[in-house]
PDB file of N, CA, C and O in Angstrom, chain B, residues numbered from 101:
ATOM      1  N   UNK B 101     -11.062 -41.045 -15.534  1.00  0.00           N
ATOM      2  CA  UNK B 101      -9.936 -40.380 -16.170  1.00  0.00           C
ATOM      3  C   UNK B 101      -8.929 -41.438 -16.598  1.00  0.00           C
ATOM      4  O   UNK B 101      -8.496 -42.499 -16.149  1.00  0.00           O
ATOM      5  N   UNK B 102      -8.766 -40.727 -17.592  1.00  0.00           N
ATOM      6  CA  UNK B 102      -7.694 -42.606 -18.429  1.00  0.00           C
ATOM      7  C   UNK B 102      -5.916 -41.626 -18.008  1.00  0.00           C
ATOM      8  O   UNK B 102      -5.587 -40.453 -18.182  1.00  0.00           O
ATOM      9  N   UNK B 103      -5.175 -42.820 -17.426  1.00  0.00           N
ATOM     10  CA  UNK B 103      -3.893 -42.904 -16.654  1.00  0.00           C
ATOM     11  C   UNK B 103      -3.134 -41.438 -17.977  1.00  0.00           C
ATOM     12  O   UNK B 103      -2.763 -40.314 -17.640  1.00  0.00           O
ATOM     13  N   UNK B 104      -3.132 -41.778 -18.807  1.00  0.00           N
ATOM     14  CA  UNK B 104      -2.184 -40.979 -19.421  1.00  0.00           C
ATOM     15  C   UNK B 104      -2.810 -38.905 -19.811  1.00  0.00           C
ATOM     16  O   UNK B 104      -2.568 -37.928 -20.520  1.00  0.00           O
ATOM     17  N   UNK B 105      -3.693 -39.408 -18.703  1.00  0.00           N
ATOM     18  CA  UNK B 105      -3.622 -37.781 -18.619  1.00  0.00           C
ATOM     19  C   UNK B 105      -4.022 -37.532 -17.264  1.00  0.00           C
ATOM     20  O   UNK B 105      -4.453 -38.461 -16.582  1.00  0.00           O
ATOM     21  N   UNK B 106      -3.876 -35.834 -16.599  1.00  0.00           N
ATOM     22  CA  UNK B 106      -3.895 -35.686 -15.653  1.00  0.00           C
ATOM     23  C   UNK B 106      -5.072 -34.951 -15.563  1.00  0.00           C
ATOM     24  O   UNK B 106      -5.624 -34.577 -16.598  1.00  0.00           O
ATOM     25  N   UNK B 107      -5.740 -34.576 -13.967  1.00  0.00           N
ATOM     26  CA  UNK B 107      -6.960 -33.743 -13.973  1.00  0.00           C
ATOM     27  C   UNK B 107      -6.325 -32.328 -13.337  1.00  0.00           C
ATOM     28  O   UNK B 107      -5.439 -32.280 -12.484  1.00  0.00           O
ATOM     29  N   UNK B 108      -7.012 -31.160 -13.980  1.00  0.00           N
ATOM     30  CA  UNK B 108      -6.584 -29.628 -13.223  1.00  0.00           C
ATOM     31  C   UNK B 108      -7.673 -29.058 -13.396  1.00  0.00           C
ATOM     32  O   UNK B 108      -8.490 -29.538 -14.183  1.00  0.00           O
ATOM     33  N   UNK B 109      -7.917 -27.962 -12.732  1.00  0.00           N
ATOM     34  CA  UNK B 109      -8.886 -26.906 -12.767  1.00  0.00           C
ATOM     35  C   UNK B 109      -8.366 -25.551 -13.312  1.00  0.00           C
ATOM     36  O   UNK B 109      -7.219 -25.152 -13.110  1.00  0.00           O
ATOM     37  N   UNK B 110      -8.939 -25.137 -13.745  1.00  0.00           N
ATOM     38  CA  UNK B 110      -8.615 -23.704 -14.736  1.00  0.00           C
ATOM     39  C   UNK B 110      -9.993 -23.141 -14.765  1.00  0.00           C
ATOM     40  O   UNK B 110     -11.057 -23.448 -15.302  1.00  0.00           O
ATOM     41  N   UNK B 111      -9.624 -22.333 -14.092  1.00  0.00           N
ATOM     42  CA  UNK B 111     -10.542 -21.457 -13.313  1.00  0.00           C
ATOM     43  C   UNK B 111     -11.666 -21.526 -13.048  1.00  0.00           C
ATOM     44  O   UNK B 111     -12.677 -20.931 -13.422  1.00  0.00           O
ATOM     45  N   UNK B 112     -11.345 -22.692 -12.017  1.00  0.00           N
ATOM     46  CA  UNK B 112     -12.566 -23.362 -11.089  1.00  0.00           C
ATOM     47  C   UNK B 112     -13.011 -24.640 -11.882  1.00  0.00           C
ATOM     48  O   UNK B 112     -13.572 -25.450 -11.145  1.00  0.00           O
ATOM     49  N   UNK B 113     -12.925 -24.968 -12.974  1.00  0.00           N
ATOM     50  CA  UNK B 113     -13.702 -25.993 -14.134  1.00  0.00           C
ATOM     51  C   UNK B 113     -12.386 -26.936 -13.818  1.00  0.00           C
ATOM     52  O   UNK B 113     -11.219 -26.566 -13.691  1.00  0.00           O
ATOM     53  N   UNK B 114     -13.178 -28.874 -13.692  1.00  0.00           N
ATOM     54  CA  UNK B 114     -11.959 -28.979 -13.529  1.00  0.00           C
ATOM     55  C   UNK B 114     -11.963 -29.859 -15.091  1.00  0.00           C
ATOM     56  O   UNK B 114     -12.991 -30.187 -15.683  1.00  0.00           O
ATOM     57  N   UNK B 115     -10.782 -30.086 -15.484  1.00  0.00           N
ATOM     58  CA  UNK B 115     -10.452 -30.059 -16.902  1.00  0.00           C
ATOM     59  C   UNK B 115      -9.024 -31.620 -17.022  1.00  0.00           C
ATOM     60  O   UNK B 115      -8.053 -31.650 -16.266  1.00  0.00           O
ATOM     61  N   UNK B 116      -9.175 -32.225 -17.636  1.00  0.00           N
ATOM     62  CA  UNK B 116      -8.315 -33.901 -18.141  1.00  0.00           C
ATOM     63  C   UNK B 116      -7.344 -33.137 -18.795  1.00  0.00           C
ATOM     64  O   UNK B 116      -7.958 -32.290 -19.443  1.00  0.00           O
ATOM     65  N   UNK B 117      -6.050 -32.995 -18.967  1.00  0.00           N
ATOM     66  CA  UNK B 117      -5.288 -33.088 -20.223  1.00  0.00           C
ATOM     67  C   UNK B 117      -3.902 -34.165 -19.831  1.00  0.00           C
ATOM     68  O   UNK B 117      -3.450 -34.724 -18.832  1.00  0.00           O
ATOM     69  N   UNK B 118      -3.632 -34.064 -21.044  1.00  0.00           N
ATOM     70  CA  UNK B 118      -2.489 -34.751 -21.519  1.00  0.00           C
ATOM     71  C   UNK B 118      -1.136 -34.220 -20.525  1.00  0.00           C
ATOM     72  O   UNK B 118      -0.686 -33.117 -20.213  1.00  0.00           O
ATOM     73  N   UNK B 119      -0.682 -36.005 -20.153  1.00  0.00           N
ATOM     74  CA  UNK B 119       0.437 -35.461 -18.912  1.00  0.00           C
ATOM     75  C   UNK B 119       1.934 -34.745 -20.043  1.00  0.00           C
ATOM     76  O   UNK B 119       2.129 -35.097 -21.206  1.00  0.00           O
ATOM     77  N   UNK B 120       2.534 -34.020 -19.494  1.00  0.00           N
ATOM     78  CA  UNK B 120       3.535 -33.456 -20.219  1.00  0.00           C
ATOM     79  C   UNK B 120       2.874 -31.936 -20.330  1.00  0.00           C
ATOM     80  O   UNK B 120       3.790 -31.117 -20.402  1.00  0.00           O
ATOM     81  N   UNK B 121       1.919 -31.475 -20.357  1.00  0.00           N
ATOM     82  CA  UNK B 121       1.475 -30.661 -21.161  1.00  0.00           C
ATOM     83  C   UNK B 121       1.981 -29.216 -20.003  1.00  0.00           C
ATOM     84  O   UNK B 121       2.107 -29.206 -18.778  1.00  0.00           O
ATOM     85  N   UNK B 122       2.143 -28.291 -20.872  1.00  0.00           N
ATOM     86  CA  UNK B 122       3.044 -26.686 -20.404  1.00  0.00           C
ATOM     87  C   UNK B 122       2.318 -25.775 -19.721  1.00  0.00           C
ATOM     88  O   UNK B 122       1.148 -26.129 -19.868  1.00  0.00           O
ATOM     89  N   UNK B 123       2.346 -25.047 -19.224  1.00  0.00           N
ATOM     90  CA  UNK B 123       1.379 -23.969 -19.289  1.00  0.00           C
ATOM     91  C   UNK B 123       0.975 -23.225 -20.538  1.00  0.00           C
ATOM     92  O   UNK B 123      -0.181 -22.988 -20.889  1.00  0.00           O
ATOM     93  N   UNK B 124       2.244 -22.845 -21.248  1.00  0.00           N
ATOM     94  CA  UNK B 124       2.060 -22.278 -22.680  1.00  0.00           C
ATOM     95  C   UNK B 124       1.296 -23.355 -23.746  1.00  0.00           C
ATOM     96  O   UNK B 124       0.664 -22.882 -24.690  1.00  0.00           O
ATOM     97  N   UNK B 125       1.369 -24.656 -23.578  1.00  0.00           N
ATOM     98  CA  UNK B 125       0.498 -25.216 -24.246  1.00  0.00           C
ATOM     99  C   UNK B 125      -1.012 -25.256 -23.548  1.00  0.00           C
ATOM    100  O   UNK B 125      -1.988 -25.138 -24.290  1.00  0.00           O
ATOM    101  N   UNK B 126      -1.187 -25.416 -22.185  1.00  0.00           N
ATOM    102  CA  UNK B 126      -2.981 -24.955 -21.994  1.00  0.00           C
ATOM    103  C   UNK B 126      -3.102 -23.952 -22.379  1.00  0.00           C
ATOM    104  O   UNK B 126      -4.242 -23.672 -22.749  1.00  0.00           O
ATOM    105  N   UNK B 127      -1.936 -22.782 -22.517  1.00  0.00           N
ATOM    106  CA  UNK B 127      -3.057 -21.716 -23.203  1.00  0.00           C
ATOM    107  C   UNK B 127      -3.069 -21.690 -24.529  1.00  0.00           C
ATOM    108  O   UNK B 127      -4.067 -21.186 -25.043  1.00  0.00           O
ATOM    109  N   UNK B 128      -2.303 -22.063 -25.166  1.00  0.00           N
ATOM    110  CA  UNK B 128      -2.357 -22.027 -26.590  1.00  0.00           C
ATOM    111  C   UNK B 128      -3.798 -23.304 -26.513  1.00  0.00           C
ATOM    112  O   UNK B 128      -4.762 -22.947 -27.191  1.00  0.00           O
ATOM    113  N   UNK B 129      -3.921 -24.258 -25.997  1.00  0.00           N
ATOM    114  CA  UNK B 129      -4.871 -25.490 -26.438  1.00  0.00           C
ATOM    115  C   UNK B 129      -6.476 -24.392 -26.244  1.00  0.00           C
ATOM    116  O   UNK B 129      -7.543 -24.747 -26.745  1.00  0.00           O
ATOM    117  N   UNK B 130      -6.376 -23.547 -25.724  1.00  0.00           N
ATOM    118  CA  UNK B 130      -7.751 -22.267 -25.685  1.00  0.00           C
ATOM    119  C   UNK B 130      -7.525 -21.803 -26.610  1.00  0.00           C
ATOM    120  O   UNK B 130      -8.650 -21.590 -27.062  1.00  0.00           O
ATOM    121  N   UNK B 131      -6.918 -21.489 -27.228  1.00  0.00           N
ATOM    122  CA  UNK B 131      -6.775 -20.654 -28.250  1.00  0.00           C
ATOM    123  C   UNK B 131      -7.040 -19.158 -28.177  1.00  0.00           C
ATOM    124  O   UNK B 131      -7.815 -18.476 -28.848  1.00  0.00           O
ATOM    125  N   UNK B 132      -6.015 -18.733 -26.971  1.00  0.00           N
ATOM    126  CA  UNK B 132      -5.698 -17.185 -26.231  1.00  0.00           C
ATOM    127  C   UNK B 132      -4.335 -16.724 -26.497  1.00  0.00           C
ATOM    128  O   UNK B 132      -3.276 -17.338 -26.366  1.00  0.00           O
ATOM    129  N   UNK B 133      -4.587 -15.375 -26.948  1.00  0.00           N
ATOM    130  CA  UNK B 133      -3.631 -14.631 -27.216  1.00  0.00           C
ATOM    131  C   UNK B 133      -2.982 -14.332 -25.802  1.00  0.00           C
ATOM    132  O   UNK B 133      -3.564 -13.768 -24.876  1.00  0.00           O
ATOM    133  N   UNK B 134      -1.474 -14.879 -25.787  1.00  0.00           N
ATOM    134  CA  UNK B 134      -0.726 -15.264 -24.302  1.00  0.00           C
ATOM    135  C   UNK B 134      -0.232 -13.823 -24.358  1.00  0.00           C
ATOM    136  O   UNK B 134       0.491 -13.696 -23.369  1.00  0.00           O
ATOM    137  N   UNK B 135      -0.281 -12.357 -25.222  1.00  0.00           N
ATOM    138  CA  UNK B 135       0.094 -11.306 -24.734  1.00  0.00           C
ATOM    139  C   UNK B 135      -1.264 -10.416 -24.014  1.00  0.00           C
ATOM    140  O   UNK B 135      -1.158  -9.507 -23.190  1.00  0.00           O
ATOM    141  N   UNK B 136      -2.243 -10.845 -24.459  1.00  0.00           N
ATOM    142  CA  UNK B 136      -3.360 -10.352 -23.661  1.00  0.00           C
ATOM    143  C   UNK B 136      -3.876 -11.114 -22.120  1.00  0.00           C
ATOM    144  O   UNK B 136      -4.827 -10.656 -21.486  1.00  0.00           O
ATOM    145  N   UNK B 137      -3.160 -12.215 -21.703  1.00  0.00           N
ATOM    146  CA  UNK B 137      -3.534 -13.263 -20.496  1.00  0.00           C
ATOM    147  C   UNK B 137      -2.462 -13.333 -19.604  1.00  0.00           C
ATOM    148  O   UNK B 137      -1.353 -13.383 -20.135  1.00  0.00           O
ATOM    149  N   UNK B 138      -2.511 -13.350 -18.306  1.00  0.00           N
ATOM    150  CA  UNK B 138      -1.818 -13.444 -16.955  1.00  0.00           C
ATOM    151  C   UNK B 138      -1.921 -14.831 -16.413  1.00  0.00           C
ATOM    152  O   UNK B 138      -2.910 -14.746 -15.686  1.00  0.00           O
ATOM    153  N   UNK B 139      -1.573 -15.810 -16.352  1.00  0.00           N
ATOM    154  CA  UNK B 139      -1.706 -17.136 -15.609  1.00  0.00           C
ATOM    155  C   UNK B 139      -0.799 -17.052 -14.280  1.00  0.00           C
ATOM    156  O   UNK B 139       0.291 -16.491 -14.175  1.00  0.00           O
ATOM    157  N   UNK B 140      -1.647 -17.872 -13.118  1.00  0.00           N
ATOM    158  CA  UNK B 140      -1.359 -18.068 -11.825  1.00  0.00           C
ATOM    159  C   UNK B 140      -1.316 -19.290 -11.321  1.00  0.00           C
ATOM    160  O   UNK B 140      -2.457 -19.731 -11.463  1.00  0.00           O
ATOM    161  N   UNK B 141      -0.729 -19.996 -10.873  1.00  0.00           N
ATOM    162  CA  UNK B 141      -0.334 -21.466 -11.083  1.00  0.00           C
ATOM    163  C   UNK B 141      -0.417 -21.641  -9.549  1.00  0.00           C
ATOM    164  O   UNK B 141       0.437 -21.373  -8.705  1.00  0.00           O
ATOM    165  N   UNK B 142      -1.592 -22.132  -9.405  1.00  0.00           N
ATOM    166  CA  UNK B 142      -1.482 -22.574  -7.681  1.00  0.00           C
ATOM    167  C   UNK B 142      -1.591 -21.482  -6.682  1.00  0.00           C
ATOM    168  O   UNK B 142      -1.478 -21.965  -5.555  1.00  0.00           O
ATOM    169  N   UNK B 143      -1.774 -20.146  -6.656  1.00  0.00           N
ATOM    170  CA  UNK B 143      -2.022 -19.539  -6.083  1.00  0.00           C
ATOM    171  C   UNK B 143      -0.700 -18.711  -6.482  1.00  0.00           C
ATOM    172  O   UNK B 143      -0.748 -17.658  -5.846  1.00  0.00           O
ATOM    173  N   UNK B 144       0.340 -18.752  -7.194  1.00  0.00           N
ATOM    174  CA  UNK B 144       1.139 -17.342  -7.747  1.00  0.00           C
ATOM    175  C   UNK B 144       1.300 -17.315  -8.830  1.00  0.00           C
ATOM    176  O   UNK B 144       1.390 -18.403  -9.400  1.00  0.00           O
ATOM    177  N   UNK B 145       1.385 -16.375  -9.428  1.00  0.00           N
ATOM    178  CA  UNK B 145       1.845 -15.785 -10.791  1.00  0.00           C
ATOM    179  C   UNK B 145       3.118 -16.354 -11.901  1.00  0.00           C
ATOM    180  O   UNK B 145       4.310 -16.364 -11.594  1.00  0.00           O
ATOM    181  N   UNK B 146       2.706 -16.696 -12.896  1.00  0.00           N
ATOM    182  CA  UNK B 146       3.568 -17.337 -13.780  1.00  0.00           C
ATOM    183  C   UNK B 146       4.430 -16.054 -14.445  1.00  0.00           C
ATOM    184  O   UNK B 146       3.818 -15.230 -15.124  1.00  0.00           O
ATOM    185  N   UNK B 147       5.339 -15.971 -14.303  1.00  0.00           N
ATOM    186  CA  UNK B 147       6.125 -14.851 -15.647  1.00  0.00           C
ATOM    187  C   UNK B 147       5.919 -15.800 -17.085  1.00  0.00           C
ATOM    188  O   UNK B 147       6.141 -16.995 -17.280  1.00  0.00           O
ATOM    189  N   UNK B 148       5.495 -14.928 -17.818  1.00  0.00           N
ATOM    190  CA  UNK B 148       5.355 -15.147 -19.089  1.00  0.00           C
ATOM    191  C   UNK B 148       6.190 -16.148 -19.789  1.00  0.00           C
ATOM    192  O   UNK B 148       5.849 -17.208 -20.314  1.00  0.00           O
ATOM    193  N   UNK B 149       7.764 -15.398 -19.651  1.00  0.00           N
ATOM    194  CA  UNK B 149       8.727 -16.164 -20.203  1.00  0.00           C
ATOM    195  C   UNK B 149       8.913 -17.648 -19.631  1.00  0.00           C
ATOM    196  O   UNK B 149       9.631 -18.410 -20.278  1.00  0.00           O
ATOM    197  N   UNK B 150       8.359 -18.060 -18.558  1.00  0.00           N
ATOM    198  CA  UNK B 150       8.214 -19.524 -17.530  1.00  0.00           C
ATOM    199  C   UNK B 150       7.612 -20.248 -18.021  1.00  0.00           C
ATOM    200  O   UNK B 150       7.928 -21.436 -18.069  1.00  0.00           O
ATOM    201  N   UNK B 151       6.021 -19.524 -18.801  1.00  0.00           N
ATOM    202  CA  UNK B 151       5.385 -20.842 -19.018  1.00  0.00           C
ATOM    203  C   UNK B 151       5.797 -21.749 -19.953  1.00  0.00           C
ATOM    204  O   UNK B 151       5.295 -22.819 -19.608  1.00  0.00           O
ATOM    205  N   UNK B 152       6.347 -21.885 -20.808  1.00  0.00           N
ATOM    206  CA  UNK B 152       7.098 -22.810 -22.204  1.00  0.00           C
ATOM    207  C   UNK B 152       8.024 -24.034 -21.001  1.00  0.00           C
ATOM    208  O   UNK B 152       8.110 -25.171 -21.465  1.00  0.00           O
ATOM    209  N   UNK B 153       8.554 -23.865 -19.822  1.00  0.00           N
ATOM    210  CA  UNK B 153       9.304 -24.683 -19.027  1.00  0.00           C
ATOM    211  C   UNK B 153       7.737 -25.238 -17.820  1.00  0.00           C
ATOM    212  O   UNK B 153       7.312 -26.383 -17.972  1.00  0.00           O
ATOM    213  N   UNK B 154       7.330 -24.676 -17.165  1.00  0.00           N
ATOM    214  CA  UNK B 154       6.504 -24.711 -16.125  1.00  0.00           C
ATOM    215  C   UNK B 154       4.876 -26.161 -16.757  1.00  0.00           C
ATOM    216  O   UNK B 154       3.694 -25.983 -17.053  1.00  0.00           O
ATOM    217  N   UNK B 155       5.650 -27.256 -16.690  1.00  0.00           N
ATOM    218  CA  UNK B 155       4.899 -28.401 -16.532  1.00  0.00           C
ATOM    219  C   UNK B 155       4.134 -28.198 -15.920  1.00  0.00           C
ATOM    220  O   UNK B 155       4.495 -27.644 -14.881  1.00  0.00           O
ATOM    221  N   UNK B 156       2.169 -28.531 -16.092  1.00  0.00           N
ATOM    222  CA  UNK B 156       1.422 -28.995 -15.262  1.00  0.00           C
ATOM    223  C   UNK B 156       1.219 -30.242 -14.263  1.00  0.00           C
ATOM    224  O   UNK B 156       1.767 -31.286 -14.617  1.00  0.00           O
ATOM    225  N   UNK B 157       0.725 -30.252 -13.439  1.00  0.00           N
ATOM    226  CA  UNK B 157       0.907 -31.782 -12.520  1.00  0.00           C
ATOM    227  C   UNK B 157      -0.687 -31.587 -12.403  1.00  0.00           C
ATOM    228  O   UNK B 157      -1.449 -30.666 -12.697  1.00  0.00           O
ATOM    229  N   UNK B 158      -0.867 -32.990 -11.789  1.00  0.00           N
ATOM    230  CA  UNK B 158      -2.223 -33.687 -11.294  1.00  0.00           C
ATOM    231  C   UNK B 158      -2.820 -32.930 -10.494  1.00  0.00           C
ATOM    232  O   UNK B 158      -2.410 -33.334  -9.405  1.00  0.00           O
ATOM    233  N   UNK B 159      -3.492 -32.128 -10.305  1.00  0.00           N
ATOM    234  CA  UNK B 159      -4.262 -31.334  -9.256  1.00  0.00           C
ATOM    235  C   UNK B 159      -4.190 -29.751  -9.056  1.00  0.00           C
ATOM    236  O   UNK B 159      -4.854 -28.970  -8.376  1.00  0.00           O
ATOM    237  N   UNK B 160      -2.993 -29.584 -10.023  1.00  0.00           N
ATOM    238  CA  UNK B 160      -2.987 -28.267 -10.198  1.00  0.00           C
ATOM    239  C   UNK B 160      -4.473 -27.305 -10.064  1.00  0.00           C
ATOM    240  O   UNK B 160      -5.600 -27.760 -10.260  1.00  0.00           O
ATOM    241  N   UNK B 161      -4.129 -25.774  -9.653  1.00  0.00           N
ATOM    242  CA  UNK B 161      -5.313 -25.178  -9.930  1.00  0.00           C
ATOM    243  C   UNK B 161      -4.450 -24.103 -10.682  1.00  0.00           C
ATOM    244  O   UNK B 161      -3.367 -23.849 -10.155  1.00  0.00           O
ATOM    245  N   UNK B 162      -4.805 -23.366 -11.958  1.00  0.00           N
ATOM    246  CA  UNK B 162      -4.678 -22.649 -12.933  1.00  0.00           C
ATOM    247  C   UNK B 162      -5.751 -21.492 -13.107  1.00  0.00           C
ATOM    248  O   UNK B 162      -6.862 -21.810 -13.533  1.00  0.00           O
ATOM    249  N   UNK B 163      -5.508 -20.306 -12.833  1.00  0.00           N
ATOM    250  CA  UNK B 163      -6.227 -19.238 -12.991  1.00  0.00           C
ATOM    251  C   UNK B 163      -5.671 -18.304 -14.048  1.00  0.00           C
ATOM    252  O   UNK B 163      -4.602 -17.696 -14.099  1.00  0.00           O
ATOM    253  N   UNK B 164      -6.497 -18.353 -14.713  1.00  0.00           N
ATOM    254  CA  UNK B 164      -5.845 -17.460 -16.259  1.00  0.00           C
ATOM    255  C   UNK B 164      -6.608 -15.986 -16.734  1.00  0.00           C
ATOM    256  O   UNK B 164      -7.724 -16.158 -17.224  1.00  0.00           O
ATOM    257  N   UNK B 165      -6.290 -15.031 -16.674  1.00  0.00           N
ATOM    258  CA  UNK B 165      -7.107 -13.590 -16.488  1.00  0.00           C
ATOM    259  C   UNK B 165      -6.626 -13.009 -17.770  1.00  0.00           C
ATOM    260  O   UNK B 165      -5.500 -12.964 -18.265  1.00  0.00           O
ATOM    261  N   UNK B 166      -7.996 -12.499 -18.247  1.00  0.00           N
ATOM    262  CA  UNK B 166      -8.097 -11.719 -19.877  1.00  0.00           C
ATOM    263  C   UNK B 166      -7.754 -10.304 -19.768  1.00  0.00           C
ATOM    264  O   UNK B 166      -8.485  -9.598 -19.073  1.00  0.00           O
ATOM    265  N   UNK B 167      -7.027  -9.936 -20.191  1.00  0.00           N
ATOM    266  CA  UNK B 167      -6.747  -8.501 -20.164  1.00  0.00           C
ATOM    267  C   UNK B 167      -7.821  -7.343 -21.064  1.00  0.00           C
ATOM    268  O   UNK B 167      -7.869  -7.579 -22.271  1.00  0.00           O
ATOM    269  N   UNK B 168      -8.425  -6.479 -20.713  1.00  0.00           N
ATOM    270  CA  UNK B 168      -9.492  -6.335 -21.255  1.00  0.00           C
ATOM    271  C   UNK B 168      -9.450  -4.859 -20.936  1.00  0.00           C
ATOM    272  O   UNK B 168      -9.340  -4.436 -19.785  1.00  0.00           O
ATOM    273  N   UNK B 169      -9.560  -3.951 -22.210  1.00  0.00           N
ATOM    274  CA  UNK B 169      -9.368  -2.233 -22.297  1.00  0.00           C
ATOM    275  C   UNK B 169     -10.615  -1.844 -22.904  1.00  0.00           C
ATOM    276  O   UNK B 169     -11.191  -2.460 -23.800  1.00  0.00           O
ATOM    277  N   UNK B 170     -10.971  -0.832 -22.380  1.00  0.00           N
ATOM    278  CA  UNK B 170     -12.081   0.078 -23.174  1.00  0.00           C
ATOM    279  C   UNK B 170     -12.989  -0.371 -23.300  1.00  0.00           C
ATOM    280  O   UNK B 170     -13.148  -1.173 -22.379  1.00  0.00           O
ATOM    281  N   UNK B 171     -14.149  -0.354 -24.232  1.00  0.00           N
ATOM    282  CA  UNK B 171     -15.463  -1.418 -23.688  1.00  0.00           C
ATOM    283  C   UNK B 171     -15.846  -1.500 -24.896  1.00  0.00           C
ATOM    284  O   UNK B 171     -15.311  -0.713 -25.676  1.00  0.00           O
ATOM    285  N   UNK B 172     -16.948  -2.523 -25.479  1.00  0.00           N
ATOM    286  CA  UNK B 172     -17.792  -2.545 -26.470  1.00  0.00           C
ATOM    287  C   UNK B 172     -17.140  -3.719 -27.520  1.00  0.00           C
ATOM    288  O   UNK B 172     -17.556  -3.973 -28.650  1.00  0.00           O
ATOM    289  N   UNK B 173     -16.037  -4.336 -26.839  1.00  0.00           N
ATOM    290  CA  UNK B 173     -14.888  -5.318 -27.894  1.00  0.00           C
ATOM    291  C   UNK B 173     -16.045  -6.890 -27.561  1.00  0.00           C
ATOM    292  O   UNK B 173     -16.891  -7.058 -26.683  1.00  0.00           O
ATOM    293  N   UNK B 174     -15.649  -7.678 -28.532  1.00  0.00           N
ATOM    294  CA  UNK B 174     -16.314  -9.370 -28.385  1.00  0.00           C
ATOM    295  C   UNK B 174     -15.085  -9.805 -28.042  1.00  0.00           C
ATOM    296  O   UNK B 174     -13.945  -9.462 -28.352  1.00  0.00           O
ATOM    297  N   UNK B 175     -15.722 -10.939 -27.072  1.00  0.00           N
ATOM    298  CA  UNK B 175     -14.657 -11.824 -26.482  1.00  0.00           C
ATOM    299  C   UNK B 175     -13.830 -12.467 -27.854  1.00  0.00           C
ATOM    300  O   UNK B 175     -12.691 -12.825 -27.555  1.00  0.00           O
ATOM    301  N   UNK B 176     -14.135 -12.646 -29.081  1.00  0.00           N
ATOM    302  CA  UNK B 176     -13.633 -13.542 -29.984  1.00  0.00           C
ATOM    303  C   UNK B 176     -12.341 -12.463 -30.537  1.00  0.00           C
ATOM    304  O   UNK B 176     -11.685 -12.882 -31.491  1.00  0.00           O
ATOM    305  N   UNK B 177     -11.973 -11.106 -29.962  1.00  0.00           N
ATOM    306  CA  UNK B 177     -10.859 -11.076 -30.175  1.00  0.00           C
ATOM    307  C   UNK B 177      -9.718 -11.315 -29.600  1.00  0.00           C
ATOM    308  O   UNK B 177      -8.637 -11.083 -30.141  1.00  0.00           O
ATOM    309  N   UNK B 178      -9.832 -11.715 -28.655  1.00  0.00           N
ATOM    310  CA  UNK B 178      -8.571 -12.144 -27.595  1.00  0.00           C
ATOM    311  C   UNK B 178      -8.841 -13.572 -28.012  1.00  0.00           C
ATOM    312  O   UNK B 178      -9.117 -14.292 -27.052  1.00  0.00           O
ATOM    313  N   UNK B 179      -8.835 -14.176 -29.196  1.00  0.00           N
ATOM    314  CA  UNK B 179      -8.677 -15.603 -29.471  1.00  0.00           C
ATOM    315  C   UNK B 179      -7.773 -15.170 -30.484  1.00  0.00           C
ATOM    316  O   UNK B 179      -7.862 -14.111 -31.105  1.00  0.00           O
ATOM    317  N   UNK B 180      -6.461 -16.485 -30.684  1.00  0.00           N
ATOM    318  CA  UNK B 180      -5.694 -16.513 -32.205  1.00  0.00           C
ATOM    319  C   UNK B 180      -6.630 -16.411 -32.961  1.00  0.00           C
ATOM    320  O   UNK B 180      -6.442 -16.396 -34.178  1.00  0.00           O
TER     321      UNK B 180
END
């Protein structure tokens, strides 16, 4: 892992990014619609309005849950 980024796991996978980086930017870097997704940062719950402030660190674990109604939809709509 090269110094200027950090390692985290997101949901269970563990994953390099760029130090600085938000919560609202890992989810935007998926390319997930942040009104359909719940993120949990270490074992509690992010409020929505937090993640744009709520920096990742080195070891973090990140659990991010798809909100998902009715049946028969493709995953490719809960993407921007």
């Amino acid at each position: 892992m090269r110094p200027d980024y950090l390692r985290v796991h997101v949901n269970g996978e563990p994953k390099d990014l760029p130090l600085h980086l938000s919560l609202q930017g890992l989810i935007e870097s998926l390319t997930l619609k942040s009104e359909r997704v719940a993120a949990e940062l270490n074992g509690l719950v992010v409020p929505r309005a937090d993640w744009p402030s709520t920096e990742l660190s080195d070891g973090d674990r990140i659990e991010i849950v798809h909100f998902v109604g009715g049946g028969g939809r493709d995953l490719e709509e809960f993407r921007s």
